[in-house]
Backbone as numpy.savetxt, mean C-alpha at the origin, in Angstrom:
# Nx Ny Nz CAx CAy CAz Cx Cy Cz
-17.68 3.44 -10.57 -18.02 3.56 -9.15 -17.80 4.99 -8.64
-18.67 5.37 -7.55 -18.63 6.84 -7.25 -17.01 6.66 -6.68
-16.66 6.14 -6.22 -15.09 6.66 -5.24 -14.06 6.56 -6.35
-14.55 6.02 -7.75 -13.35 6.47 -9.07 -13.69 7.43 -9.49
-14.57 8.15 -9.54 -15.26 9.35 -9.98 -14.68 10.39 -9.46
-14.37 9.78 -8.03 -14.27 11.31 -7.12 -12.37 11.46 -7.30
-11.87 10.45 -7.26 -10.67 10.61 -7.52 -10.15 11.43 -8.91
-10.68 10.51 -10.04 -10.89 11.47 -11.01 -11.01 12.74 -11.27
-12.20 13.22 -10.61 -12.34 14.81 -10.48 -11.28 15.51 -9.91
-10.55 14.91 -8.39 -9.90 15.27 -7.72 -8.36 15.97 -8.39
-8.06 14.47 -9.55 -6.85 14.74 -9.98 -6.97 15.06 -11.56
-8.39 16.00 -11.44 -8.78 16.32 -13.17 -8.17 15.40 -14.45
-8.44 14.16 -14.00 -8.08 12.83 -15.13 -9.30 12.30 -15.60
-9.60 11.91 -16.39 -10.74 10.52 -17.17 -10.19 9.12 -17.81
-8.85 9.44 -17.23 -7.73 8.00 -17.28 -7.34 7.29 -15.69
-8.35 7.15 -15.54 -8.29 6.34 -13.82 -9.30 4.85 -13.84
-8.23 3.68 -13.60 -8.73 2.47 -14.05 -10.11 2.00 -13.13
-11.10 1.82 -13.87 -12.39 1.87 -13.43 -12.79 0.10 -12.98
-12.11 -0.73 -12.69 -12.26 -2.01 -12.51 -11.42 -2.93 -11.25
-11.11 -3.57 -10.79 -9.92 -3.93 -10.24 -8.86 -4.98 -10.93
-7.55 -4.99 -10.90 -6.64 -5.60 -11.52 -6.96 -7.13 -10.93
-5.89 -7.98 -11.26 -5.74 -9.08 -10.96 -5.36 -9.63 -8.98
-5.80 -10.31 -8.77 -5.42 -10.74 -7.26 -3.98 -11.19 -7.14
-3.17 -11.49 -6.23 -2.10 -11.56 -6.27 -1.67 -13.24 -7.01
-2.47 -14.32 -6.63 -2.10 -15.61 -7.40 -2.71 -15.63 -8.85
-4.13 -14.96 -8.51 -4.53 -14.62 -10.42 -3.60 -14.06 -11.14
-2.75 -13.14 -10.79 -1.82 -12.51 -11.05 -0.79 -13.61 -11.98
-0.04 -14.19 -11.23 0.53 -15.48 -11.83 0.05 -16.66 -12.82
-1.06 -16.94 -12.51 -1.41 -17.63 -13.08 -2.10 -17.05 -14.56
-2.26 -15.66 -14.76 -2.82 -14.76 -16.09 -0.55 -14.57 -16.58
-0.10 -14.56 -15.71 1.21 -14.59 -16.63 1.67 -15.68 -17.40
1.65 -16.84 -16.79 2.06 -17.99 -16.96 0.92 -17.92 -17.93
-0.28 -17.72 -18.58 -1.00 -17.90 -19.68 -0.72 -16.78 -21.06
0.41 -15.80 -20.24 0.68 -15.02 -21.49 -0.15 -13.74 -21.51
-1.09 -13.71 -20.50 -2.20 -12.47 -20.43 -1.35 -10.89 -19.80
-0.41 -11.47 -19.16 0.40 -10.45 -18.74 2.07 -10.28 -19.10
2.23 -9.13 -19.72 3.29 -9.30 -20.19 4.41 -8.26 -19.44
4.30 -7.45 -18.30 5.19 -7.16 -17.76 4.58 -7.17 -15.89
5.44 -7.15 -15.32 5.00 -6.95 -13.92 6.22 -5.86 -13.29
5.89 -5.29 -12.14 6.70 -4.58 -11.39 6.29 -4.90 -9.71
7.52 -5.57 -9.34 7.51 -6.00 -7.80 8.01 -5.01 -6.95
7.25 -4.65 -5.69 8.25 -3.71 -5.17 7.76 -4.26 -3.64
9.28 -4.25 -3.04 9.27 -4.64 -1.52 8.73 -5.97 -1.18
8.77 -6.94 -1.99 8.11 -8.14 -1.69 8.91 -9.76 -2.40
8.89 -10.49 -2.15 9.75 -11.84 -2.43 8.57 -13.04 -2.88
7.83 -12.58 -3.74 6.52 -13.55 -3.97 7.28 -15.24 -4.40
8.26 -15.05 -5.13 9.16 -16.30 -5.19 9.01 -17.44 -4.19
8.56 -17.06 -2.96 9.18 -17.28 -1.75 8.02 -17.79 -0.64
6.99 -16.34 -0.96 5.87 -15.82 0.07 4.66 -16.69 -0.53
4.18 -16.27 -1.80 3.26 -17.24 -2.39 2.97 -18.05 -2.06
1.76 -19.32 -2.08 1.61 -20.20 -2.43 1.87 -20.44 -3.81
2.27 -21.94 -3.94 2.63 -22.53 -5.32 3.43 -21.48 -5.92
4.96 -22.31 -5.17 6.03 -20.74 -5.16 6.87 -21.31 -7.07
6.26 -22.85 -7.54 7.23 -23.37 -8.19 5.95 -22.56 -9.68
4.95 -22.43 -8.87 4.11 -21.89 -10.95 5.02 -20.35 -10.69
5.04 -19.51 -9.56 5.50 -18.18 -9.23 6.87 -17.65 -10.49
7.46 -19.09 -9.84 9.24 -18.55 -10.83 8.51 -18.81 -12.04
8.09 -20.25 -12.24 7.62 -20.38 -13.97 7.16 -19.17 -14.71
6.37 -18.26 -13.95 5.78 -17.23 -14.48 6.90 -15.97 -14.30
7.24 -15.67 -13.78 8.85 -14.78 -13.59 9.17 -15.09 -14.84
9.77 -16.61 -15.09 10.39 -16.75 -16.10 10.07 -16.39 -17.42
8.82 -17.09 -17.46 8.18 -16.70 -18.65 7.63 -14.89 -19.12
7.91 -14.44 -18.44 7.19 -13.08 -18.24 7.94 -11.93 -19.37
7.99 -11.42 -20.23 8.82 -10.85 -20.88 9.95 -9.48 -20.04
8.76 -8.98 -19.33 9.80 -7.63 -18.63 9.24 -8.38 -17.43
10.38 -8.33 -15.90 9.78 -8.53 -14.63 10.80 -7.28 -14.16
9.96 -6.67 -13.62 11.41 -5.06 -12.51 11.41 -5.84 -10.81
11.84 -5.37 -10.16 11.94 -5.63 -9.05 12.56 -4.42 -8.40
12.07 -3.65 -7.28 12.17 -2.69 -6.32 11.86 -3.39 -4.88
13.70 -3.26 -4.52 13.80 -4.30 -3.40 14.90 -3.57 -2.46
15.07 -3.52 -1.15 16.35 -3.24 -0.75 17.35 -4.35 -0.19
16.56 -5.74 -0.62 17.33 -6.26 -0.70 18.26 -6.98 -2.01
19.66 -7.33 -2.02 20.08 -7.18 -3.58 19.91 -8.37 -3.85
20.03 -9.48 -2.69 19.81 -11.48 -3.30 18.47 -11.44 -2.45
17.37 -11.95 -3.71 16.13 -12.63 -3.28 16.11 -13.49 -4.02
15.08 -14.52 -3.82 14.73 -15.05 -5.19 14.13 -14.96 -6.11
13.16 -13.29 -5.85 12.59 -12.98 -6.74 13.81 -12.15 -7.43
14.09 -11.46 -6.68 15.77 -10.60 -7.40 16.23 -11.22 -8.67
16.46 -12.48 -8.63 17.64 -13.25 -9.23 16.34 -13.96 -10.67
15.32 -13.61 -10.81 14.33 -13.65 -11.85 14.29 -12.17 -12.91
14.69 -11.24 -12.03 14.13 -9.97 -12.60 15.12 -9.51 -13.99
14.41 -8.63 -14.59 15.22 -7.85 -16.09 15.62 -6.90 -15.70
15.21 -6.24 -14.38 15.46 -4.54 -14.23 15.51 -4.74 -12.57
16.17 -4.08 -12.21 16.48 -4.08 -10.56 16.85 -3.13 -10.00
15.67 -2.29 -9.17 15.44 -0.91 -9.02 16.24 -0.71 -7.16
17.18 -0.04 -7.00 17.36 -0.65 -5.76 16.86 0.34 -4.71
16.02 0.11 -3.99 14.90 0.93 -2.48 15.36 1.03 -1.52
15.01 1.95 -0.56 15.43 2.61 1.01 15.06 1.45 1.41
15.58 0.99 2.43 15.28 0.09 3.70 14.86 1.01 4.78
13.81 0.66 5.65 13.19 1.48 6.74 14.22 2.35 7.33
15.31 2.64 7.57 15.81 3.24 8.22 16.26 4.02 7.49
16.36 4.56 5.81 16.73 5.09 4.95 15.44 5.95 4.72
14.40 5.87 5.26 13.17 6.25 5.06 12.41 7.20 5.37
12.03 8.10 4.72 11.65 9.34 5.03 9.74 9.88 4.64
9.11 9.83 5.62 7.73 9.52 5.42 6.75 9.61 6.56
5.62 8.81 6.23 4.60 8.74 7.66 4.32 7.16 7.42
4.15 6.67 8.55 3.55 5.46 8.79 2.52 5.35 9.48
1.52 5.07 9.36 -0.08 4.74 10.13 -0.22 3.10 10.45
-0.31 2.86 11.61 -0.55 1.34 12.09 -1.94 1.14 11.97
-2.21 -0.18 12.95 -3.53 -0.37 12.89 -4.15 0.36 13.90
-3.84 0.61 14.52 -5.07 1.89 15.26 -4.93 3.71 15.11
-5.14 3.52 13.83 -5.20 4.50 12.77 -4.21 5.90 13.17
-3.14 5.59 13.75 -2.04 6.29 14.38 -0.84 6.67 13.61
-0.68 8.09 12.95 0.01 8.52 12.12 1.26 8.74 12.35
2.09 8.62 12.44 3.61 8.87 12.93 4.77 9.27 11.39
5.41 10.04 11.87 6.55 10.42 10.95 7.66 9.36 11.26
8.09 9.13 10.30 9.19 8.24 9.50 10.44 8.69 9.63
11.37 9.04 10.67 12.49 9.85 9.95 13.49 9.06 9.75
14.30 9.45 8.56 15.69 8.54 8.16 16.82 8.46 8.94
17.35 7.70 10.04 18.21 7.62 10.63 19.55 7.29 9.75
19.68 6.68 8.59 20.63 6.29 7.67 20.85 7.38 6.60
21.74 7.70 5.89 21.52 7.77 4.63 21.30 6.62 3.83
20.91 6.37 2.24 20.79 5.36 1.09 21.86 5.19 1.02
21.85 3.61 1.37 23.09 3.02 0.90 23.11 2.93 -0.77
24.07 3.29 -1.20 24.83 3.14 -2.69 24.01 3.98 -3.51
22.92 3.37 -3.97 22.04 3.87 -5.22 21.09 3.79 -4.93
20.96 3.35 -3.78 19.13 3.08 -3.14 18.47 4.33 -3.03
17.34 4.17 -4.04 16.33 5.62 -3.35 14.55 5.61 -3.40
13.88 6.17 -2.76 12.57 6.35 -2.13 11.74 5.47 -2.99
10.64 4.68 -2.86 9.64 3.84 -3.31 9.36 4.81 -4.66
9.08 6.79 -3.53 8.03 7.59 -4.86 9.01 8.12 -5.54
10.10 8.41 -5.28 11.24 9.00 -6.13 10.99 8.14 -7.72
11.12 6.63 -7.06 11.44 5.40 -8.42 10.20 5.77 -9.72
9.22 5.27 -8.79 7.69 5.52 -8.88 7.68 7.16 -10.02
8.03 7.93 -9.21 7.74 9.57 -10.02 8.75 9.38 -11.62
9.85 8.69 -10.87 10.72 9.07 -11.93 10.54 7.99 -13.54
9.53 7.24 -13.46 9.51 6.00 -14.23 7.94 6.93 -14.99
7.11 7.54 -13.96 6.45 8.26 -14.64 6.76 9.21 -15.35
7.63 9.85 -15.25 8.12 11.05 -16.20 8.69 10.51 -17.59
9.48 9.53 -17.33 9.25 8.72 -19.17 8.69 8.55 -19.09
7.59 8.26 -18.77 6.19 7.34 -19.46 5.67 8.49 -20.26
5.62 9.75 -19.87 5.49 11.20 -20.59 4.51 11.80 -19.59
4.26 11.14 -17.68 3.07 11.68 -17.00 3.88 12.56 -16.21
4.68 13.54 -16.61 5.99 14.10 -15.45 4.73 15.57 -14.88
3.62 15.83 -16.01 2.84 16.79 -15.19 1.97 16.47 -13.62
2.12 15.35 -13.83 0.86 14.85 -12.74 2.24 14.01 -11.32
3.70 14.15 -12.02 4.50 13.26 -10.97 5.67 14.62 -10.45
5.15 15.69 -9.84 6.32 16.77 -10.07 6.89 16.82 -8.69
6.59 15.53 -7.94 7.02 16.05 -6.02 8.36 15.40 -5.94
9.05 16.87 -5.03 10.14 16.77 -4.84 10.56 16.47 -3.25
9.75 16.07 -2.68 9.47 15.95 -1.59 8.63 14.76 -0.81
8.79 13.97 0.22 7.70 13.39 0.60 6.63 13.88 1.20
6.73 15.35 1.64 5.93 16.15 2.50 4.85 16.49 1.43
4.94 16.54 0.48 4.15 16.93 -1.00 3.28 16.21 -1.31
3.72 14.90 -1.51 2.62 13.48 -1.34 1.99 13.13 -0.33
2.13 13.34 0.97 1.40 13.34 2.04 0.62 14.69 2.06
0.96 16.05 1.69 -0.31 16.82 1.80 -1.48 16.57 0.53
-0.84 16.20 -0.76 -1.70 15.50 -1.67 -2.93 14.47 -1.38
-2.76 13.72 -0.53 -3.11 12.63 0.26 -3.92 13.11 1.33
-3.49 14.14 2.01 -4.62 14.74 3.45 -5.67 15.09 2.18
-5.16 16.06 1.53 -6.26 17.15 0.48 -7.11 15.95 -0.12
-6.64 14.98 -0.58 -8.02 13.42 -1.05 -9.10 13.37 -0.11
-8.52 12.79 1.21 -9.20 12.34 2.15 -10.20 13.35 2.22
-10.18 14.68 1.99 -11.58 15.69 3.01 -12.12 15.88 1.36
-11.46 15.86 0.44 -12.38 15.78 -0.77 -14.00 15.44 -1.13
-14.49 16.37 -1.23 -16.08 15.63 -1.39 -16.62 14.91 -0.24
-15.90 15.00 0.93 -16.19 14.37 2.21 -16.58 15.47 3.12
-18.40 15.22 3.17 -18.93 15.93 4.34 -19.44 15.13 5.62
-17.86 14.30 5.65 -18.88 13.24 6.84 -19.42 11.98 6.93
-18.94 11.74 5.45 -19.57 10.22 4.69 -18.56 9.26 5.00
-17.31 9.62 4.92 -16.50 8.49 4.68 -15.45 8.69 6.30
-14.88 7.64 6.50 -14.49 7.16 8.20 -13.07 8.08 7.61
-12.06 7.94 6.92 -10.69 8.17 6.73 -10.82 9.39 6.31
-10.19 10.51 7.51 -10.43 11.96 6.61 -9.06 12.51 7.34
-8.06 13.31 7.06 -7.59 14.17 7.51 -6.75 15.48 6.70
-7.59 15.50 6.39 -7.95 17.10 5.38 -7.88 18.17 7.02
-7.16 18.45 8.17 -6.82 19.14 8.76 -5.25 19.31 8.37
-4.75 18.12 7.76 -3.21 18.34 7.83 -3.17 18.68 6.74
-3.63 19.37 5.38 -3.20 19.43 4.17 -2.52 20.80 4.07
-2.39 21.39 4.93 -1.71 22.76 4.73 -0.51 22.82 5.49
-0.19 21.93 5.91 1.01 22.01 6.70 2.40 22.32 5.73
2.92 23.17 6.28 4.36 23.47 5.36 5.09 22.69 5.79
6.71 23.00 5.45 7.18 21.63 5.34 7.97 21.61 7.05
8.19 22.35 7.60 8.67 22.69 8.91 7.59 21.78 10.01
6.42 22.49 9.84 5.25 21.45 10.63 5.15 20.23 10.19
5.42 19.60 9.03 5.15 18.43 8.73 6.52 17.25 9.30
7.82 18.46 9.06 9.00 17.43 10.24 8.56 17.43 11.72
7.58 18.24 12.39 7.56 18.02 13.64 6.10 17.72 14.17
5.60 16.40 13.17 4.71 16.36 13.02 4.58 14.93 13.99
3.50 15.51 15.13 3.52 14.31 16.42 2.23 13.56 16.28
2.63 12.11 16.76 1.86 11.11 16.39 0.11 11.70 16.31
-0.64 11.00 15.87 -1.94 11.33 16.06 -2.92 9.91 15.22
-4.38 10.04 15.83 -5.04 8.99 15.16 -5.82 9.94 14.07
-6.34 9.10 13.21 -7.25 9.82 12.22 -8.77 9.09 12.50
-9.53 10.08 12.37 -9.60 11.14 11.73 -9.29 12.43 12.06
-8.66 13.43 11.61 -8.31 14.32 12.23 -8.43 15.88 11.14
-9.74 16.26 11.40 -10.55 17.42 10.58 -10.41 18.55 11.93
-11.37 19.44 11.32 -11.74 20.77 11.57 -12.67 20.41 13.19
-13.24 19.57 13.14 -13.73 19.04 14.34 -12.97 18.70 15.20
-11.69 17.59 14.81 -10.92 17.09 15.76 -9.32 17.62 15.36
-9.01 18.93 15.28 -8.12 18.80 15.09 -7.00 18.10 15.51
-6.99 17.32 16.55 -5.26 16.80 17.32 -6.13 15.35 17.06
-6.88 14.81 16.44 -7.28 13.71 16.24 -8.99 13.25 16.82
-8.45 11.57 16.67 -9.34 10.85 17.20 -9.23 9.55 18.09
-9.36 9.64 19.24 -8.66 8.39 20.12 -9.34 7.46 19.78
-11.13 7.72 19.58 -12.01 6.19 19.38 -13.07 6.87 18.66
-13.22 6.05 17.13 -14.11 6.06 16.52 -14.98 5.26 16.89
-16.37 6.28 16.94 -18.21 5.85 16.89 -18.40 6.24 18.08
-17.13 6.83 19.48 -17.69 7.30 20.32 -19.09 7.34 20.58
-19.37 8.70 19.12 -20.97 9.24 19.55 -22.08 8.72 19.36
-21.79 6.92 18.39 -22.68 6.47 18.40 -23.40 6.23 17.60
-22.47 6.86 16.48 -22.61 7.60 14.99 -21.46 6.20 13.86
-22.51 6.13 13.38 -21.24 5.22 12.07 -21.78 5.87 11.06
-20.42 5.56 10.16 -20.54 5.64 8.65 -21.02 5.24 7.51
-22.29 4.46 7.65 -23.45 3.72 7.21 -24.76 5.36 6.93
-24.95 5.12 5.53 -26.51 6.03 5.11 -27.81 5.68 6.50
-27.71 5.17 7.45 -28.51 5.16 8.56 -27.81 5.75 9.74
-26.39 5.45 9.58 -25.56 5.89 11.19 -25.59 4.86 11.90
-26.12 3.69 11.56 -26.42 2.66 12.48 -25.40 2.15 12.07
-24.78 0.98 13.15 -23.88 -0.41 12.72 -24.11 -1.41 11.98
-23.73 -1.83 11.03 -23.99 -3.32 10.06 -23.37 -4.13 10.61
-24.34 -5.29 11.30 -23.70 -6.68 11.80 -24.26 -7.47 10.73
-23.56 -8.78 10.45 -23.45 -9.69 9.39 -23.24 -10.98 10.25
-24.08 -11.59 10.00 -24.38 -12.74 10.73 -23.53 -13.87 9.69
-22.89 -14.76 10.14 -22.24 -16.11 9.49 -22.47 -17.34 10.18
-22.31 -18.14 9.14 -22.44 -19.62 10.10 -20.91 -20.49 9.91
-20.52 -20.22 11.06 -19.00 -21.14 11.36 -19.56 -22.53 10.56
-18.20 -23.23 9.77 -18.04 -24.12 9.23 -16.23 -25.01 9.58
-16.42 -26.03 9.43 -14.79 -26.76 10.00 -14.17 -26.15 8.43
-12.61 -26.40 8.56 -11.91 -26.15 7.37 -12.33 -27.38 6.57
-12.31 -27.92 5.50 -12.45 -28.75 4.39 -11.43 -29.59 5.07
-10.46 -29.41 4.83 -8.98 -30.18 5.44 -8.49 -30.38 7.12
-8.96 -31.66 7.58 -8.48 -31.77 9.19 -7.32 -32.46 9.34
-7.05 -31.83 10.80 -5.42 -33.33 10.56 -6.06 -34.83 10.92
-5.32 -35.65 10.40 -5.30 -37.30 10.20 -4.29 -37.99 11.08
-4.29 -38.97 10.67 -2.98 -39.84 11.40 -2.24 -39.69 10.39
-2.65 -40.16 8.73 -1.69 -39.65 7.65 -0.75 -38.70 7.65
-1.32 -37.05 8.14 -1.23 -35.70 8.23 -1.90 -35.14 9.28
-0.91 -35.18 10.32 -1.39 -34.74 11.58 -1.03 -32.98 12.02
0.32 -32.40 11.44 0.80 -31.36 11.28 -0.64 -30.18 10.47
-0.61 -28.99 11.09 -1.28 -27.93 10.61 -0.23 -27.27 10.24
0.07 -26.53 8.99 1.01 -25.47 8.91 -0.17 -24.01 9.18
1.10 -22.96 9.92 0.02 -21.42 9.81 1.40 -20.48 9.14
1.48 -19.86 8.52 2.35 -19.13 8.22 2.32 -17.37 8.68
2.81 -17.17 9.92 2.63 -16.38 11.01 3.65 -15.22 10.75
3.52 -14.44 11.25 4.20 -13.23 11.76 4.83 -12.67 13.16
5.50 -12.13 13.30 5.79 -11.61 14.33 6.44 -9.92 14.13
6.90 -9.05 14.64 6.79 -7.62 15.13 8.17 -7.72 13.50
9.25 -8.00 13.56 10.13 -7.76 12.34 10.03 -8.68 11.66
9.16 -9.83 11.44 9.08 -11.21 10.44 7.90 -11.28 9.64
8.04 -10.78 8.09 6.46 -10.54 7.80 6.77 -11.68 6.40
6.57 -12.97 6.93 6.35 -14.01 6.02 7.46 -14.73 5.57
8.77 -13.87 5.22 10.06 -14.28 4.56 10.82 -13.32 4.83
């Protein structure tokens, strides 16, 4: 596909996986058949979160290597794992976060790492450097991976693609701590951002026009009964994301 191509070029590799991996329950269910023989969890309690949480452990179990990168130390995926990598908790955290209305904000660590806990990319870089990829994992910094990341986005992008902010890739590391919220896209056009994409009327479609997709509403397969009158929804709220 052209957008593995371009990455490729980007990070002068011809070792960039050209397919997509497994879905998150295919996932389990290719372990539990033996198709997968290690996994690495990070920040998540699938034990728990999943559907069909009882094939989940079966496959944990069965799994030859399972890691887990968690900041928390008892989960129930925790208490499955061979290797137990221990991670910043948000407030240990040092980074950018982008919500849903494409609003970039800096991360700063109000904590230090408790005990041994350290950064998602620290773990991440440092697991690559045994692997023998320490040329392509050398950031000592989170400011490093985020200008890596602006420099993608404007890559080969004259305008084609919605996510660009190839304005911030030069930021040293001084501008990047006092770096105030903003939406993306945020180029040479907009430098301080973008409050509302398509303003001009303009999309990101080879016409510029909008793609509407027409559907035809259908009931769920499953209604409530007198048998089974209860709907479960498994919801969220602002600090509750599933478990």
């Amino acid at each position: 596909p052209e957008a593995v191509d371009r990455v490729g070029r980007f990070w002068g590799s011809d070792n960039v996986a050209t397919s997509a991996g497994y879905k998150a329950v295919d996932l389990f269910e290719a372990i539990e058949q033996g198709k997968v023989k290690a996994i690495w969890i990070m920040g998540t309690n699938p034990a728990v979160s999943l559907p069909n949480a009882d094939q989940v452990v079966r496959s944990l179990k069965k799994c030859p290597l399972v890691v887990v990168s968690d900041c928390m130390a008892h989960t129930d995926t925790v208490a499955l794992a061979n290797v137990c990598l221990p991670a910043t908790g948000w407030s240990e955290k040092n980074g950018t976060v982008t919500n849903s209305e494409r609003r970039i904000s800096r991360q700063r660590s109000l904590l230090p790492p408790s005990g041994e806990a350290k950064p998602d990319w620290w773990i991440i870089s440092e697991v690559a450097k045994r692997m023998g990829y320490e040329q392509a994992f050398t950031y000592d910094h989170p400011y490093e991976i985020f200008k890596e990341h602006a420099e993608l986005s404007g890559f080969e992008n004259n305008g084609s693609r919605a996510f660009d902010i190839s304005q911030l890739q030069d930021l040293d590391l001084k501008s990047y701590d006092a770096l105030k919220p903003q939406q993306w896209p945020v180029t040479d056009a907009a430098p301080y951002g973008t409050a509302r994409l398509f303003a001009d009327g303009k999309f990101f479609t080879p016409s510029g026009k909008a793609q509407f997709i027409t559907v035809d509403p259908h009931d769920p397969l499953q209604q409530p009964c007198d048998e089974m009158p209860f709907v479960m929804n498994t919801g969220r709220i602002r600090d509750q994301w599933h478990t």
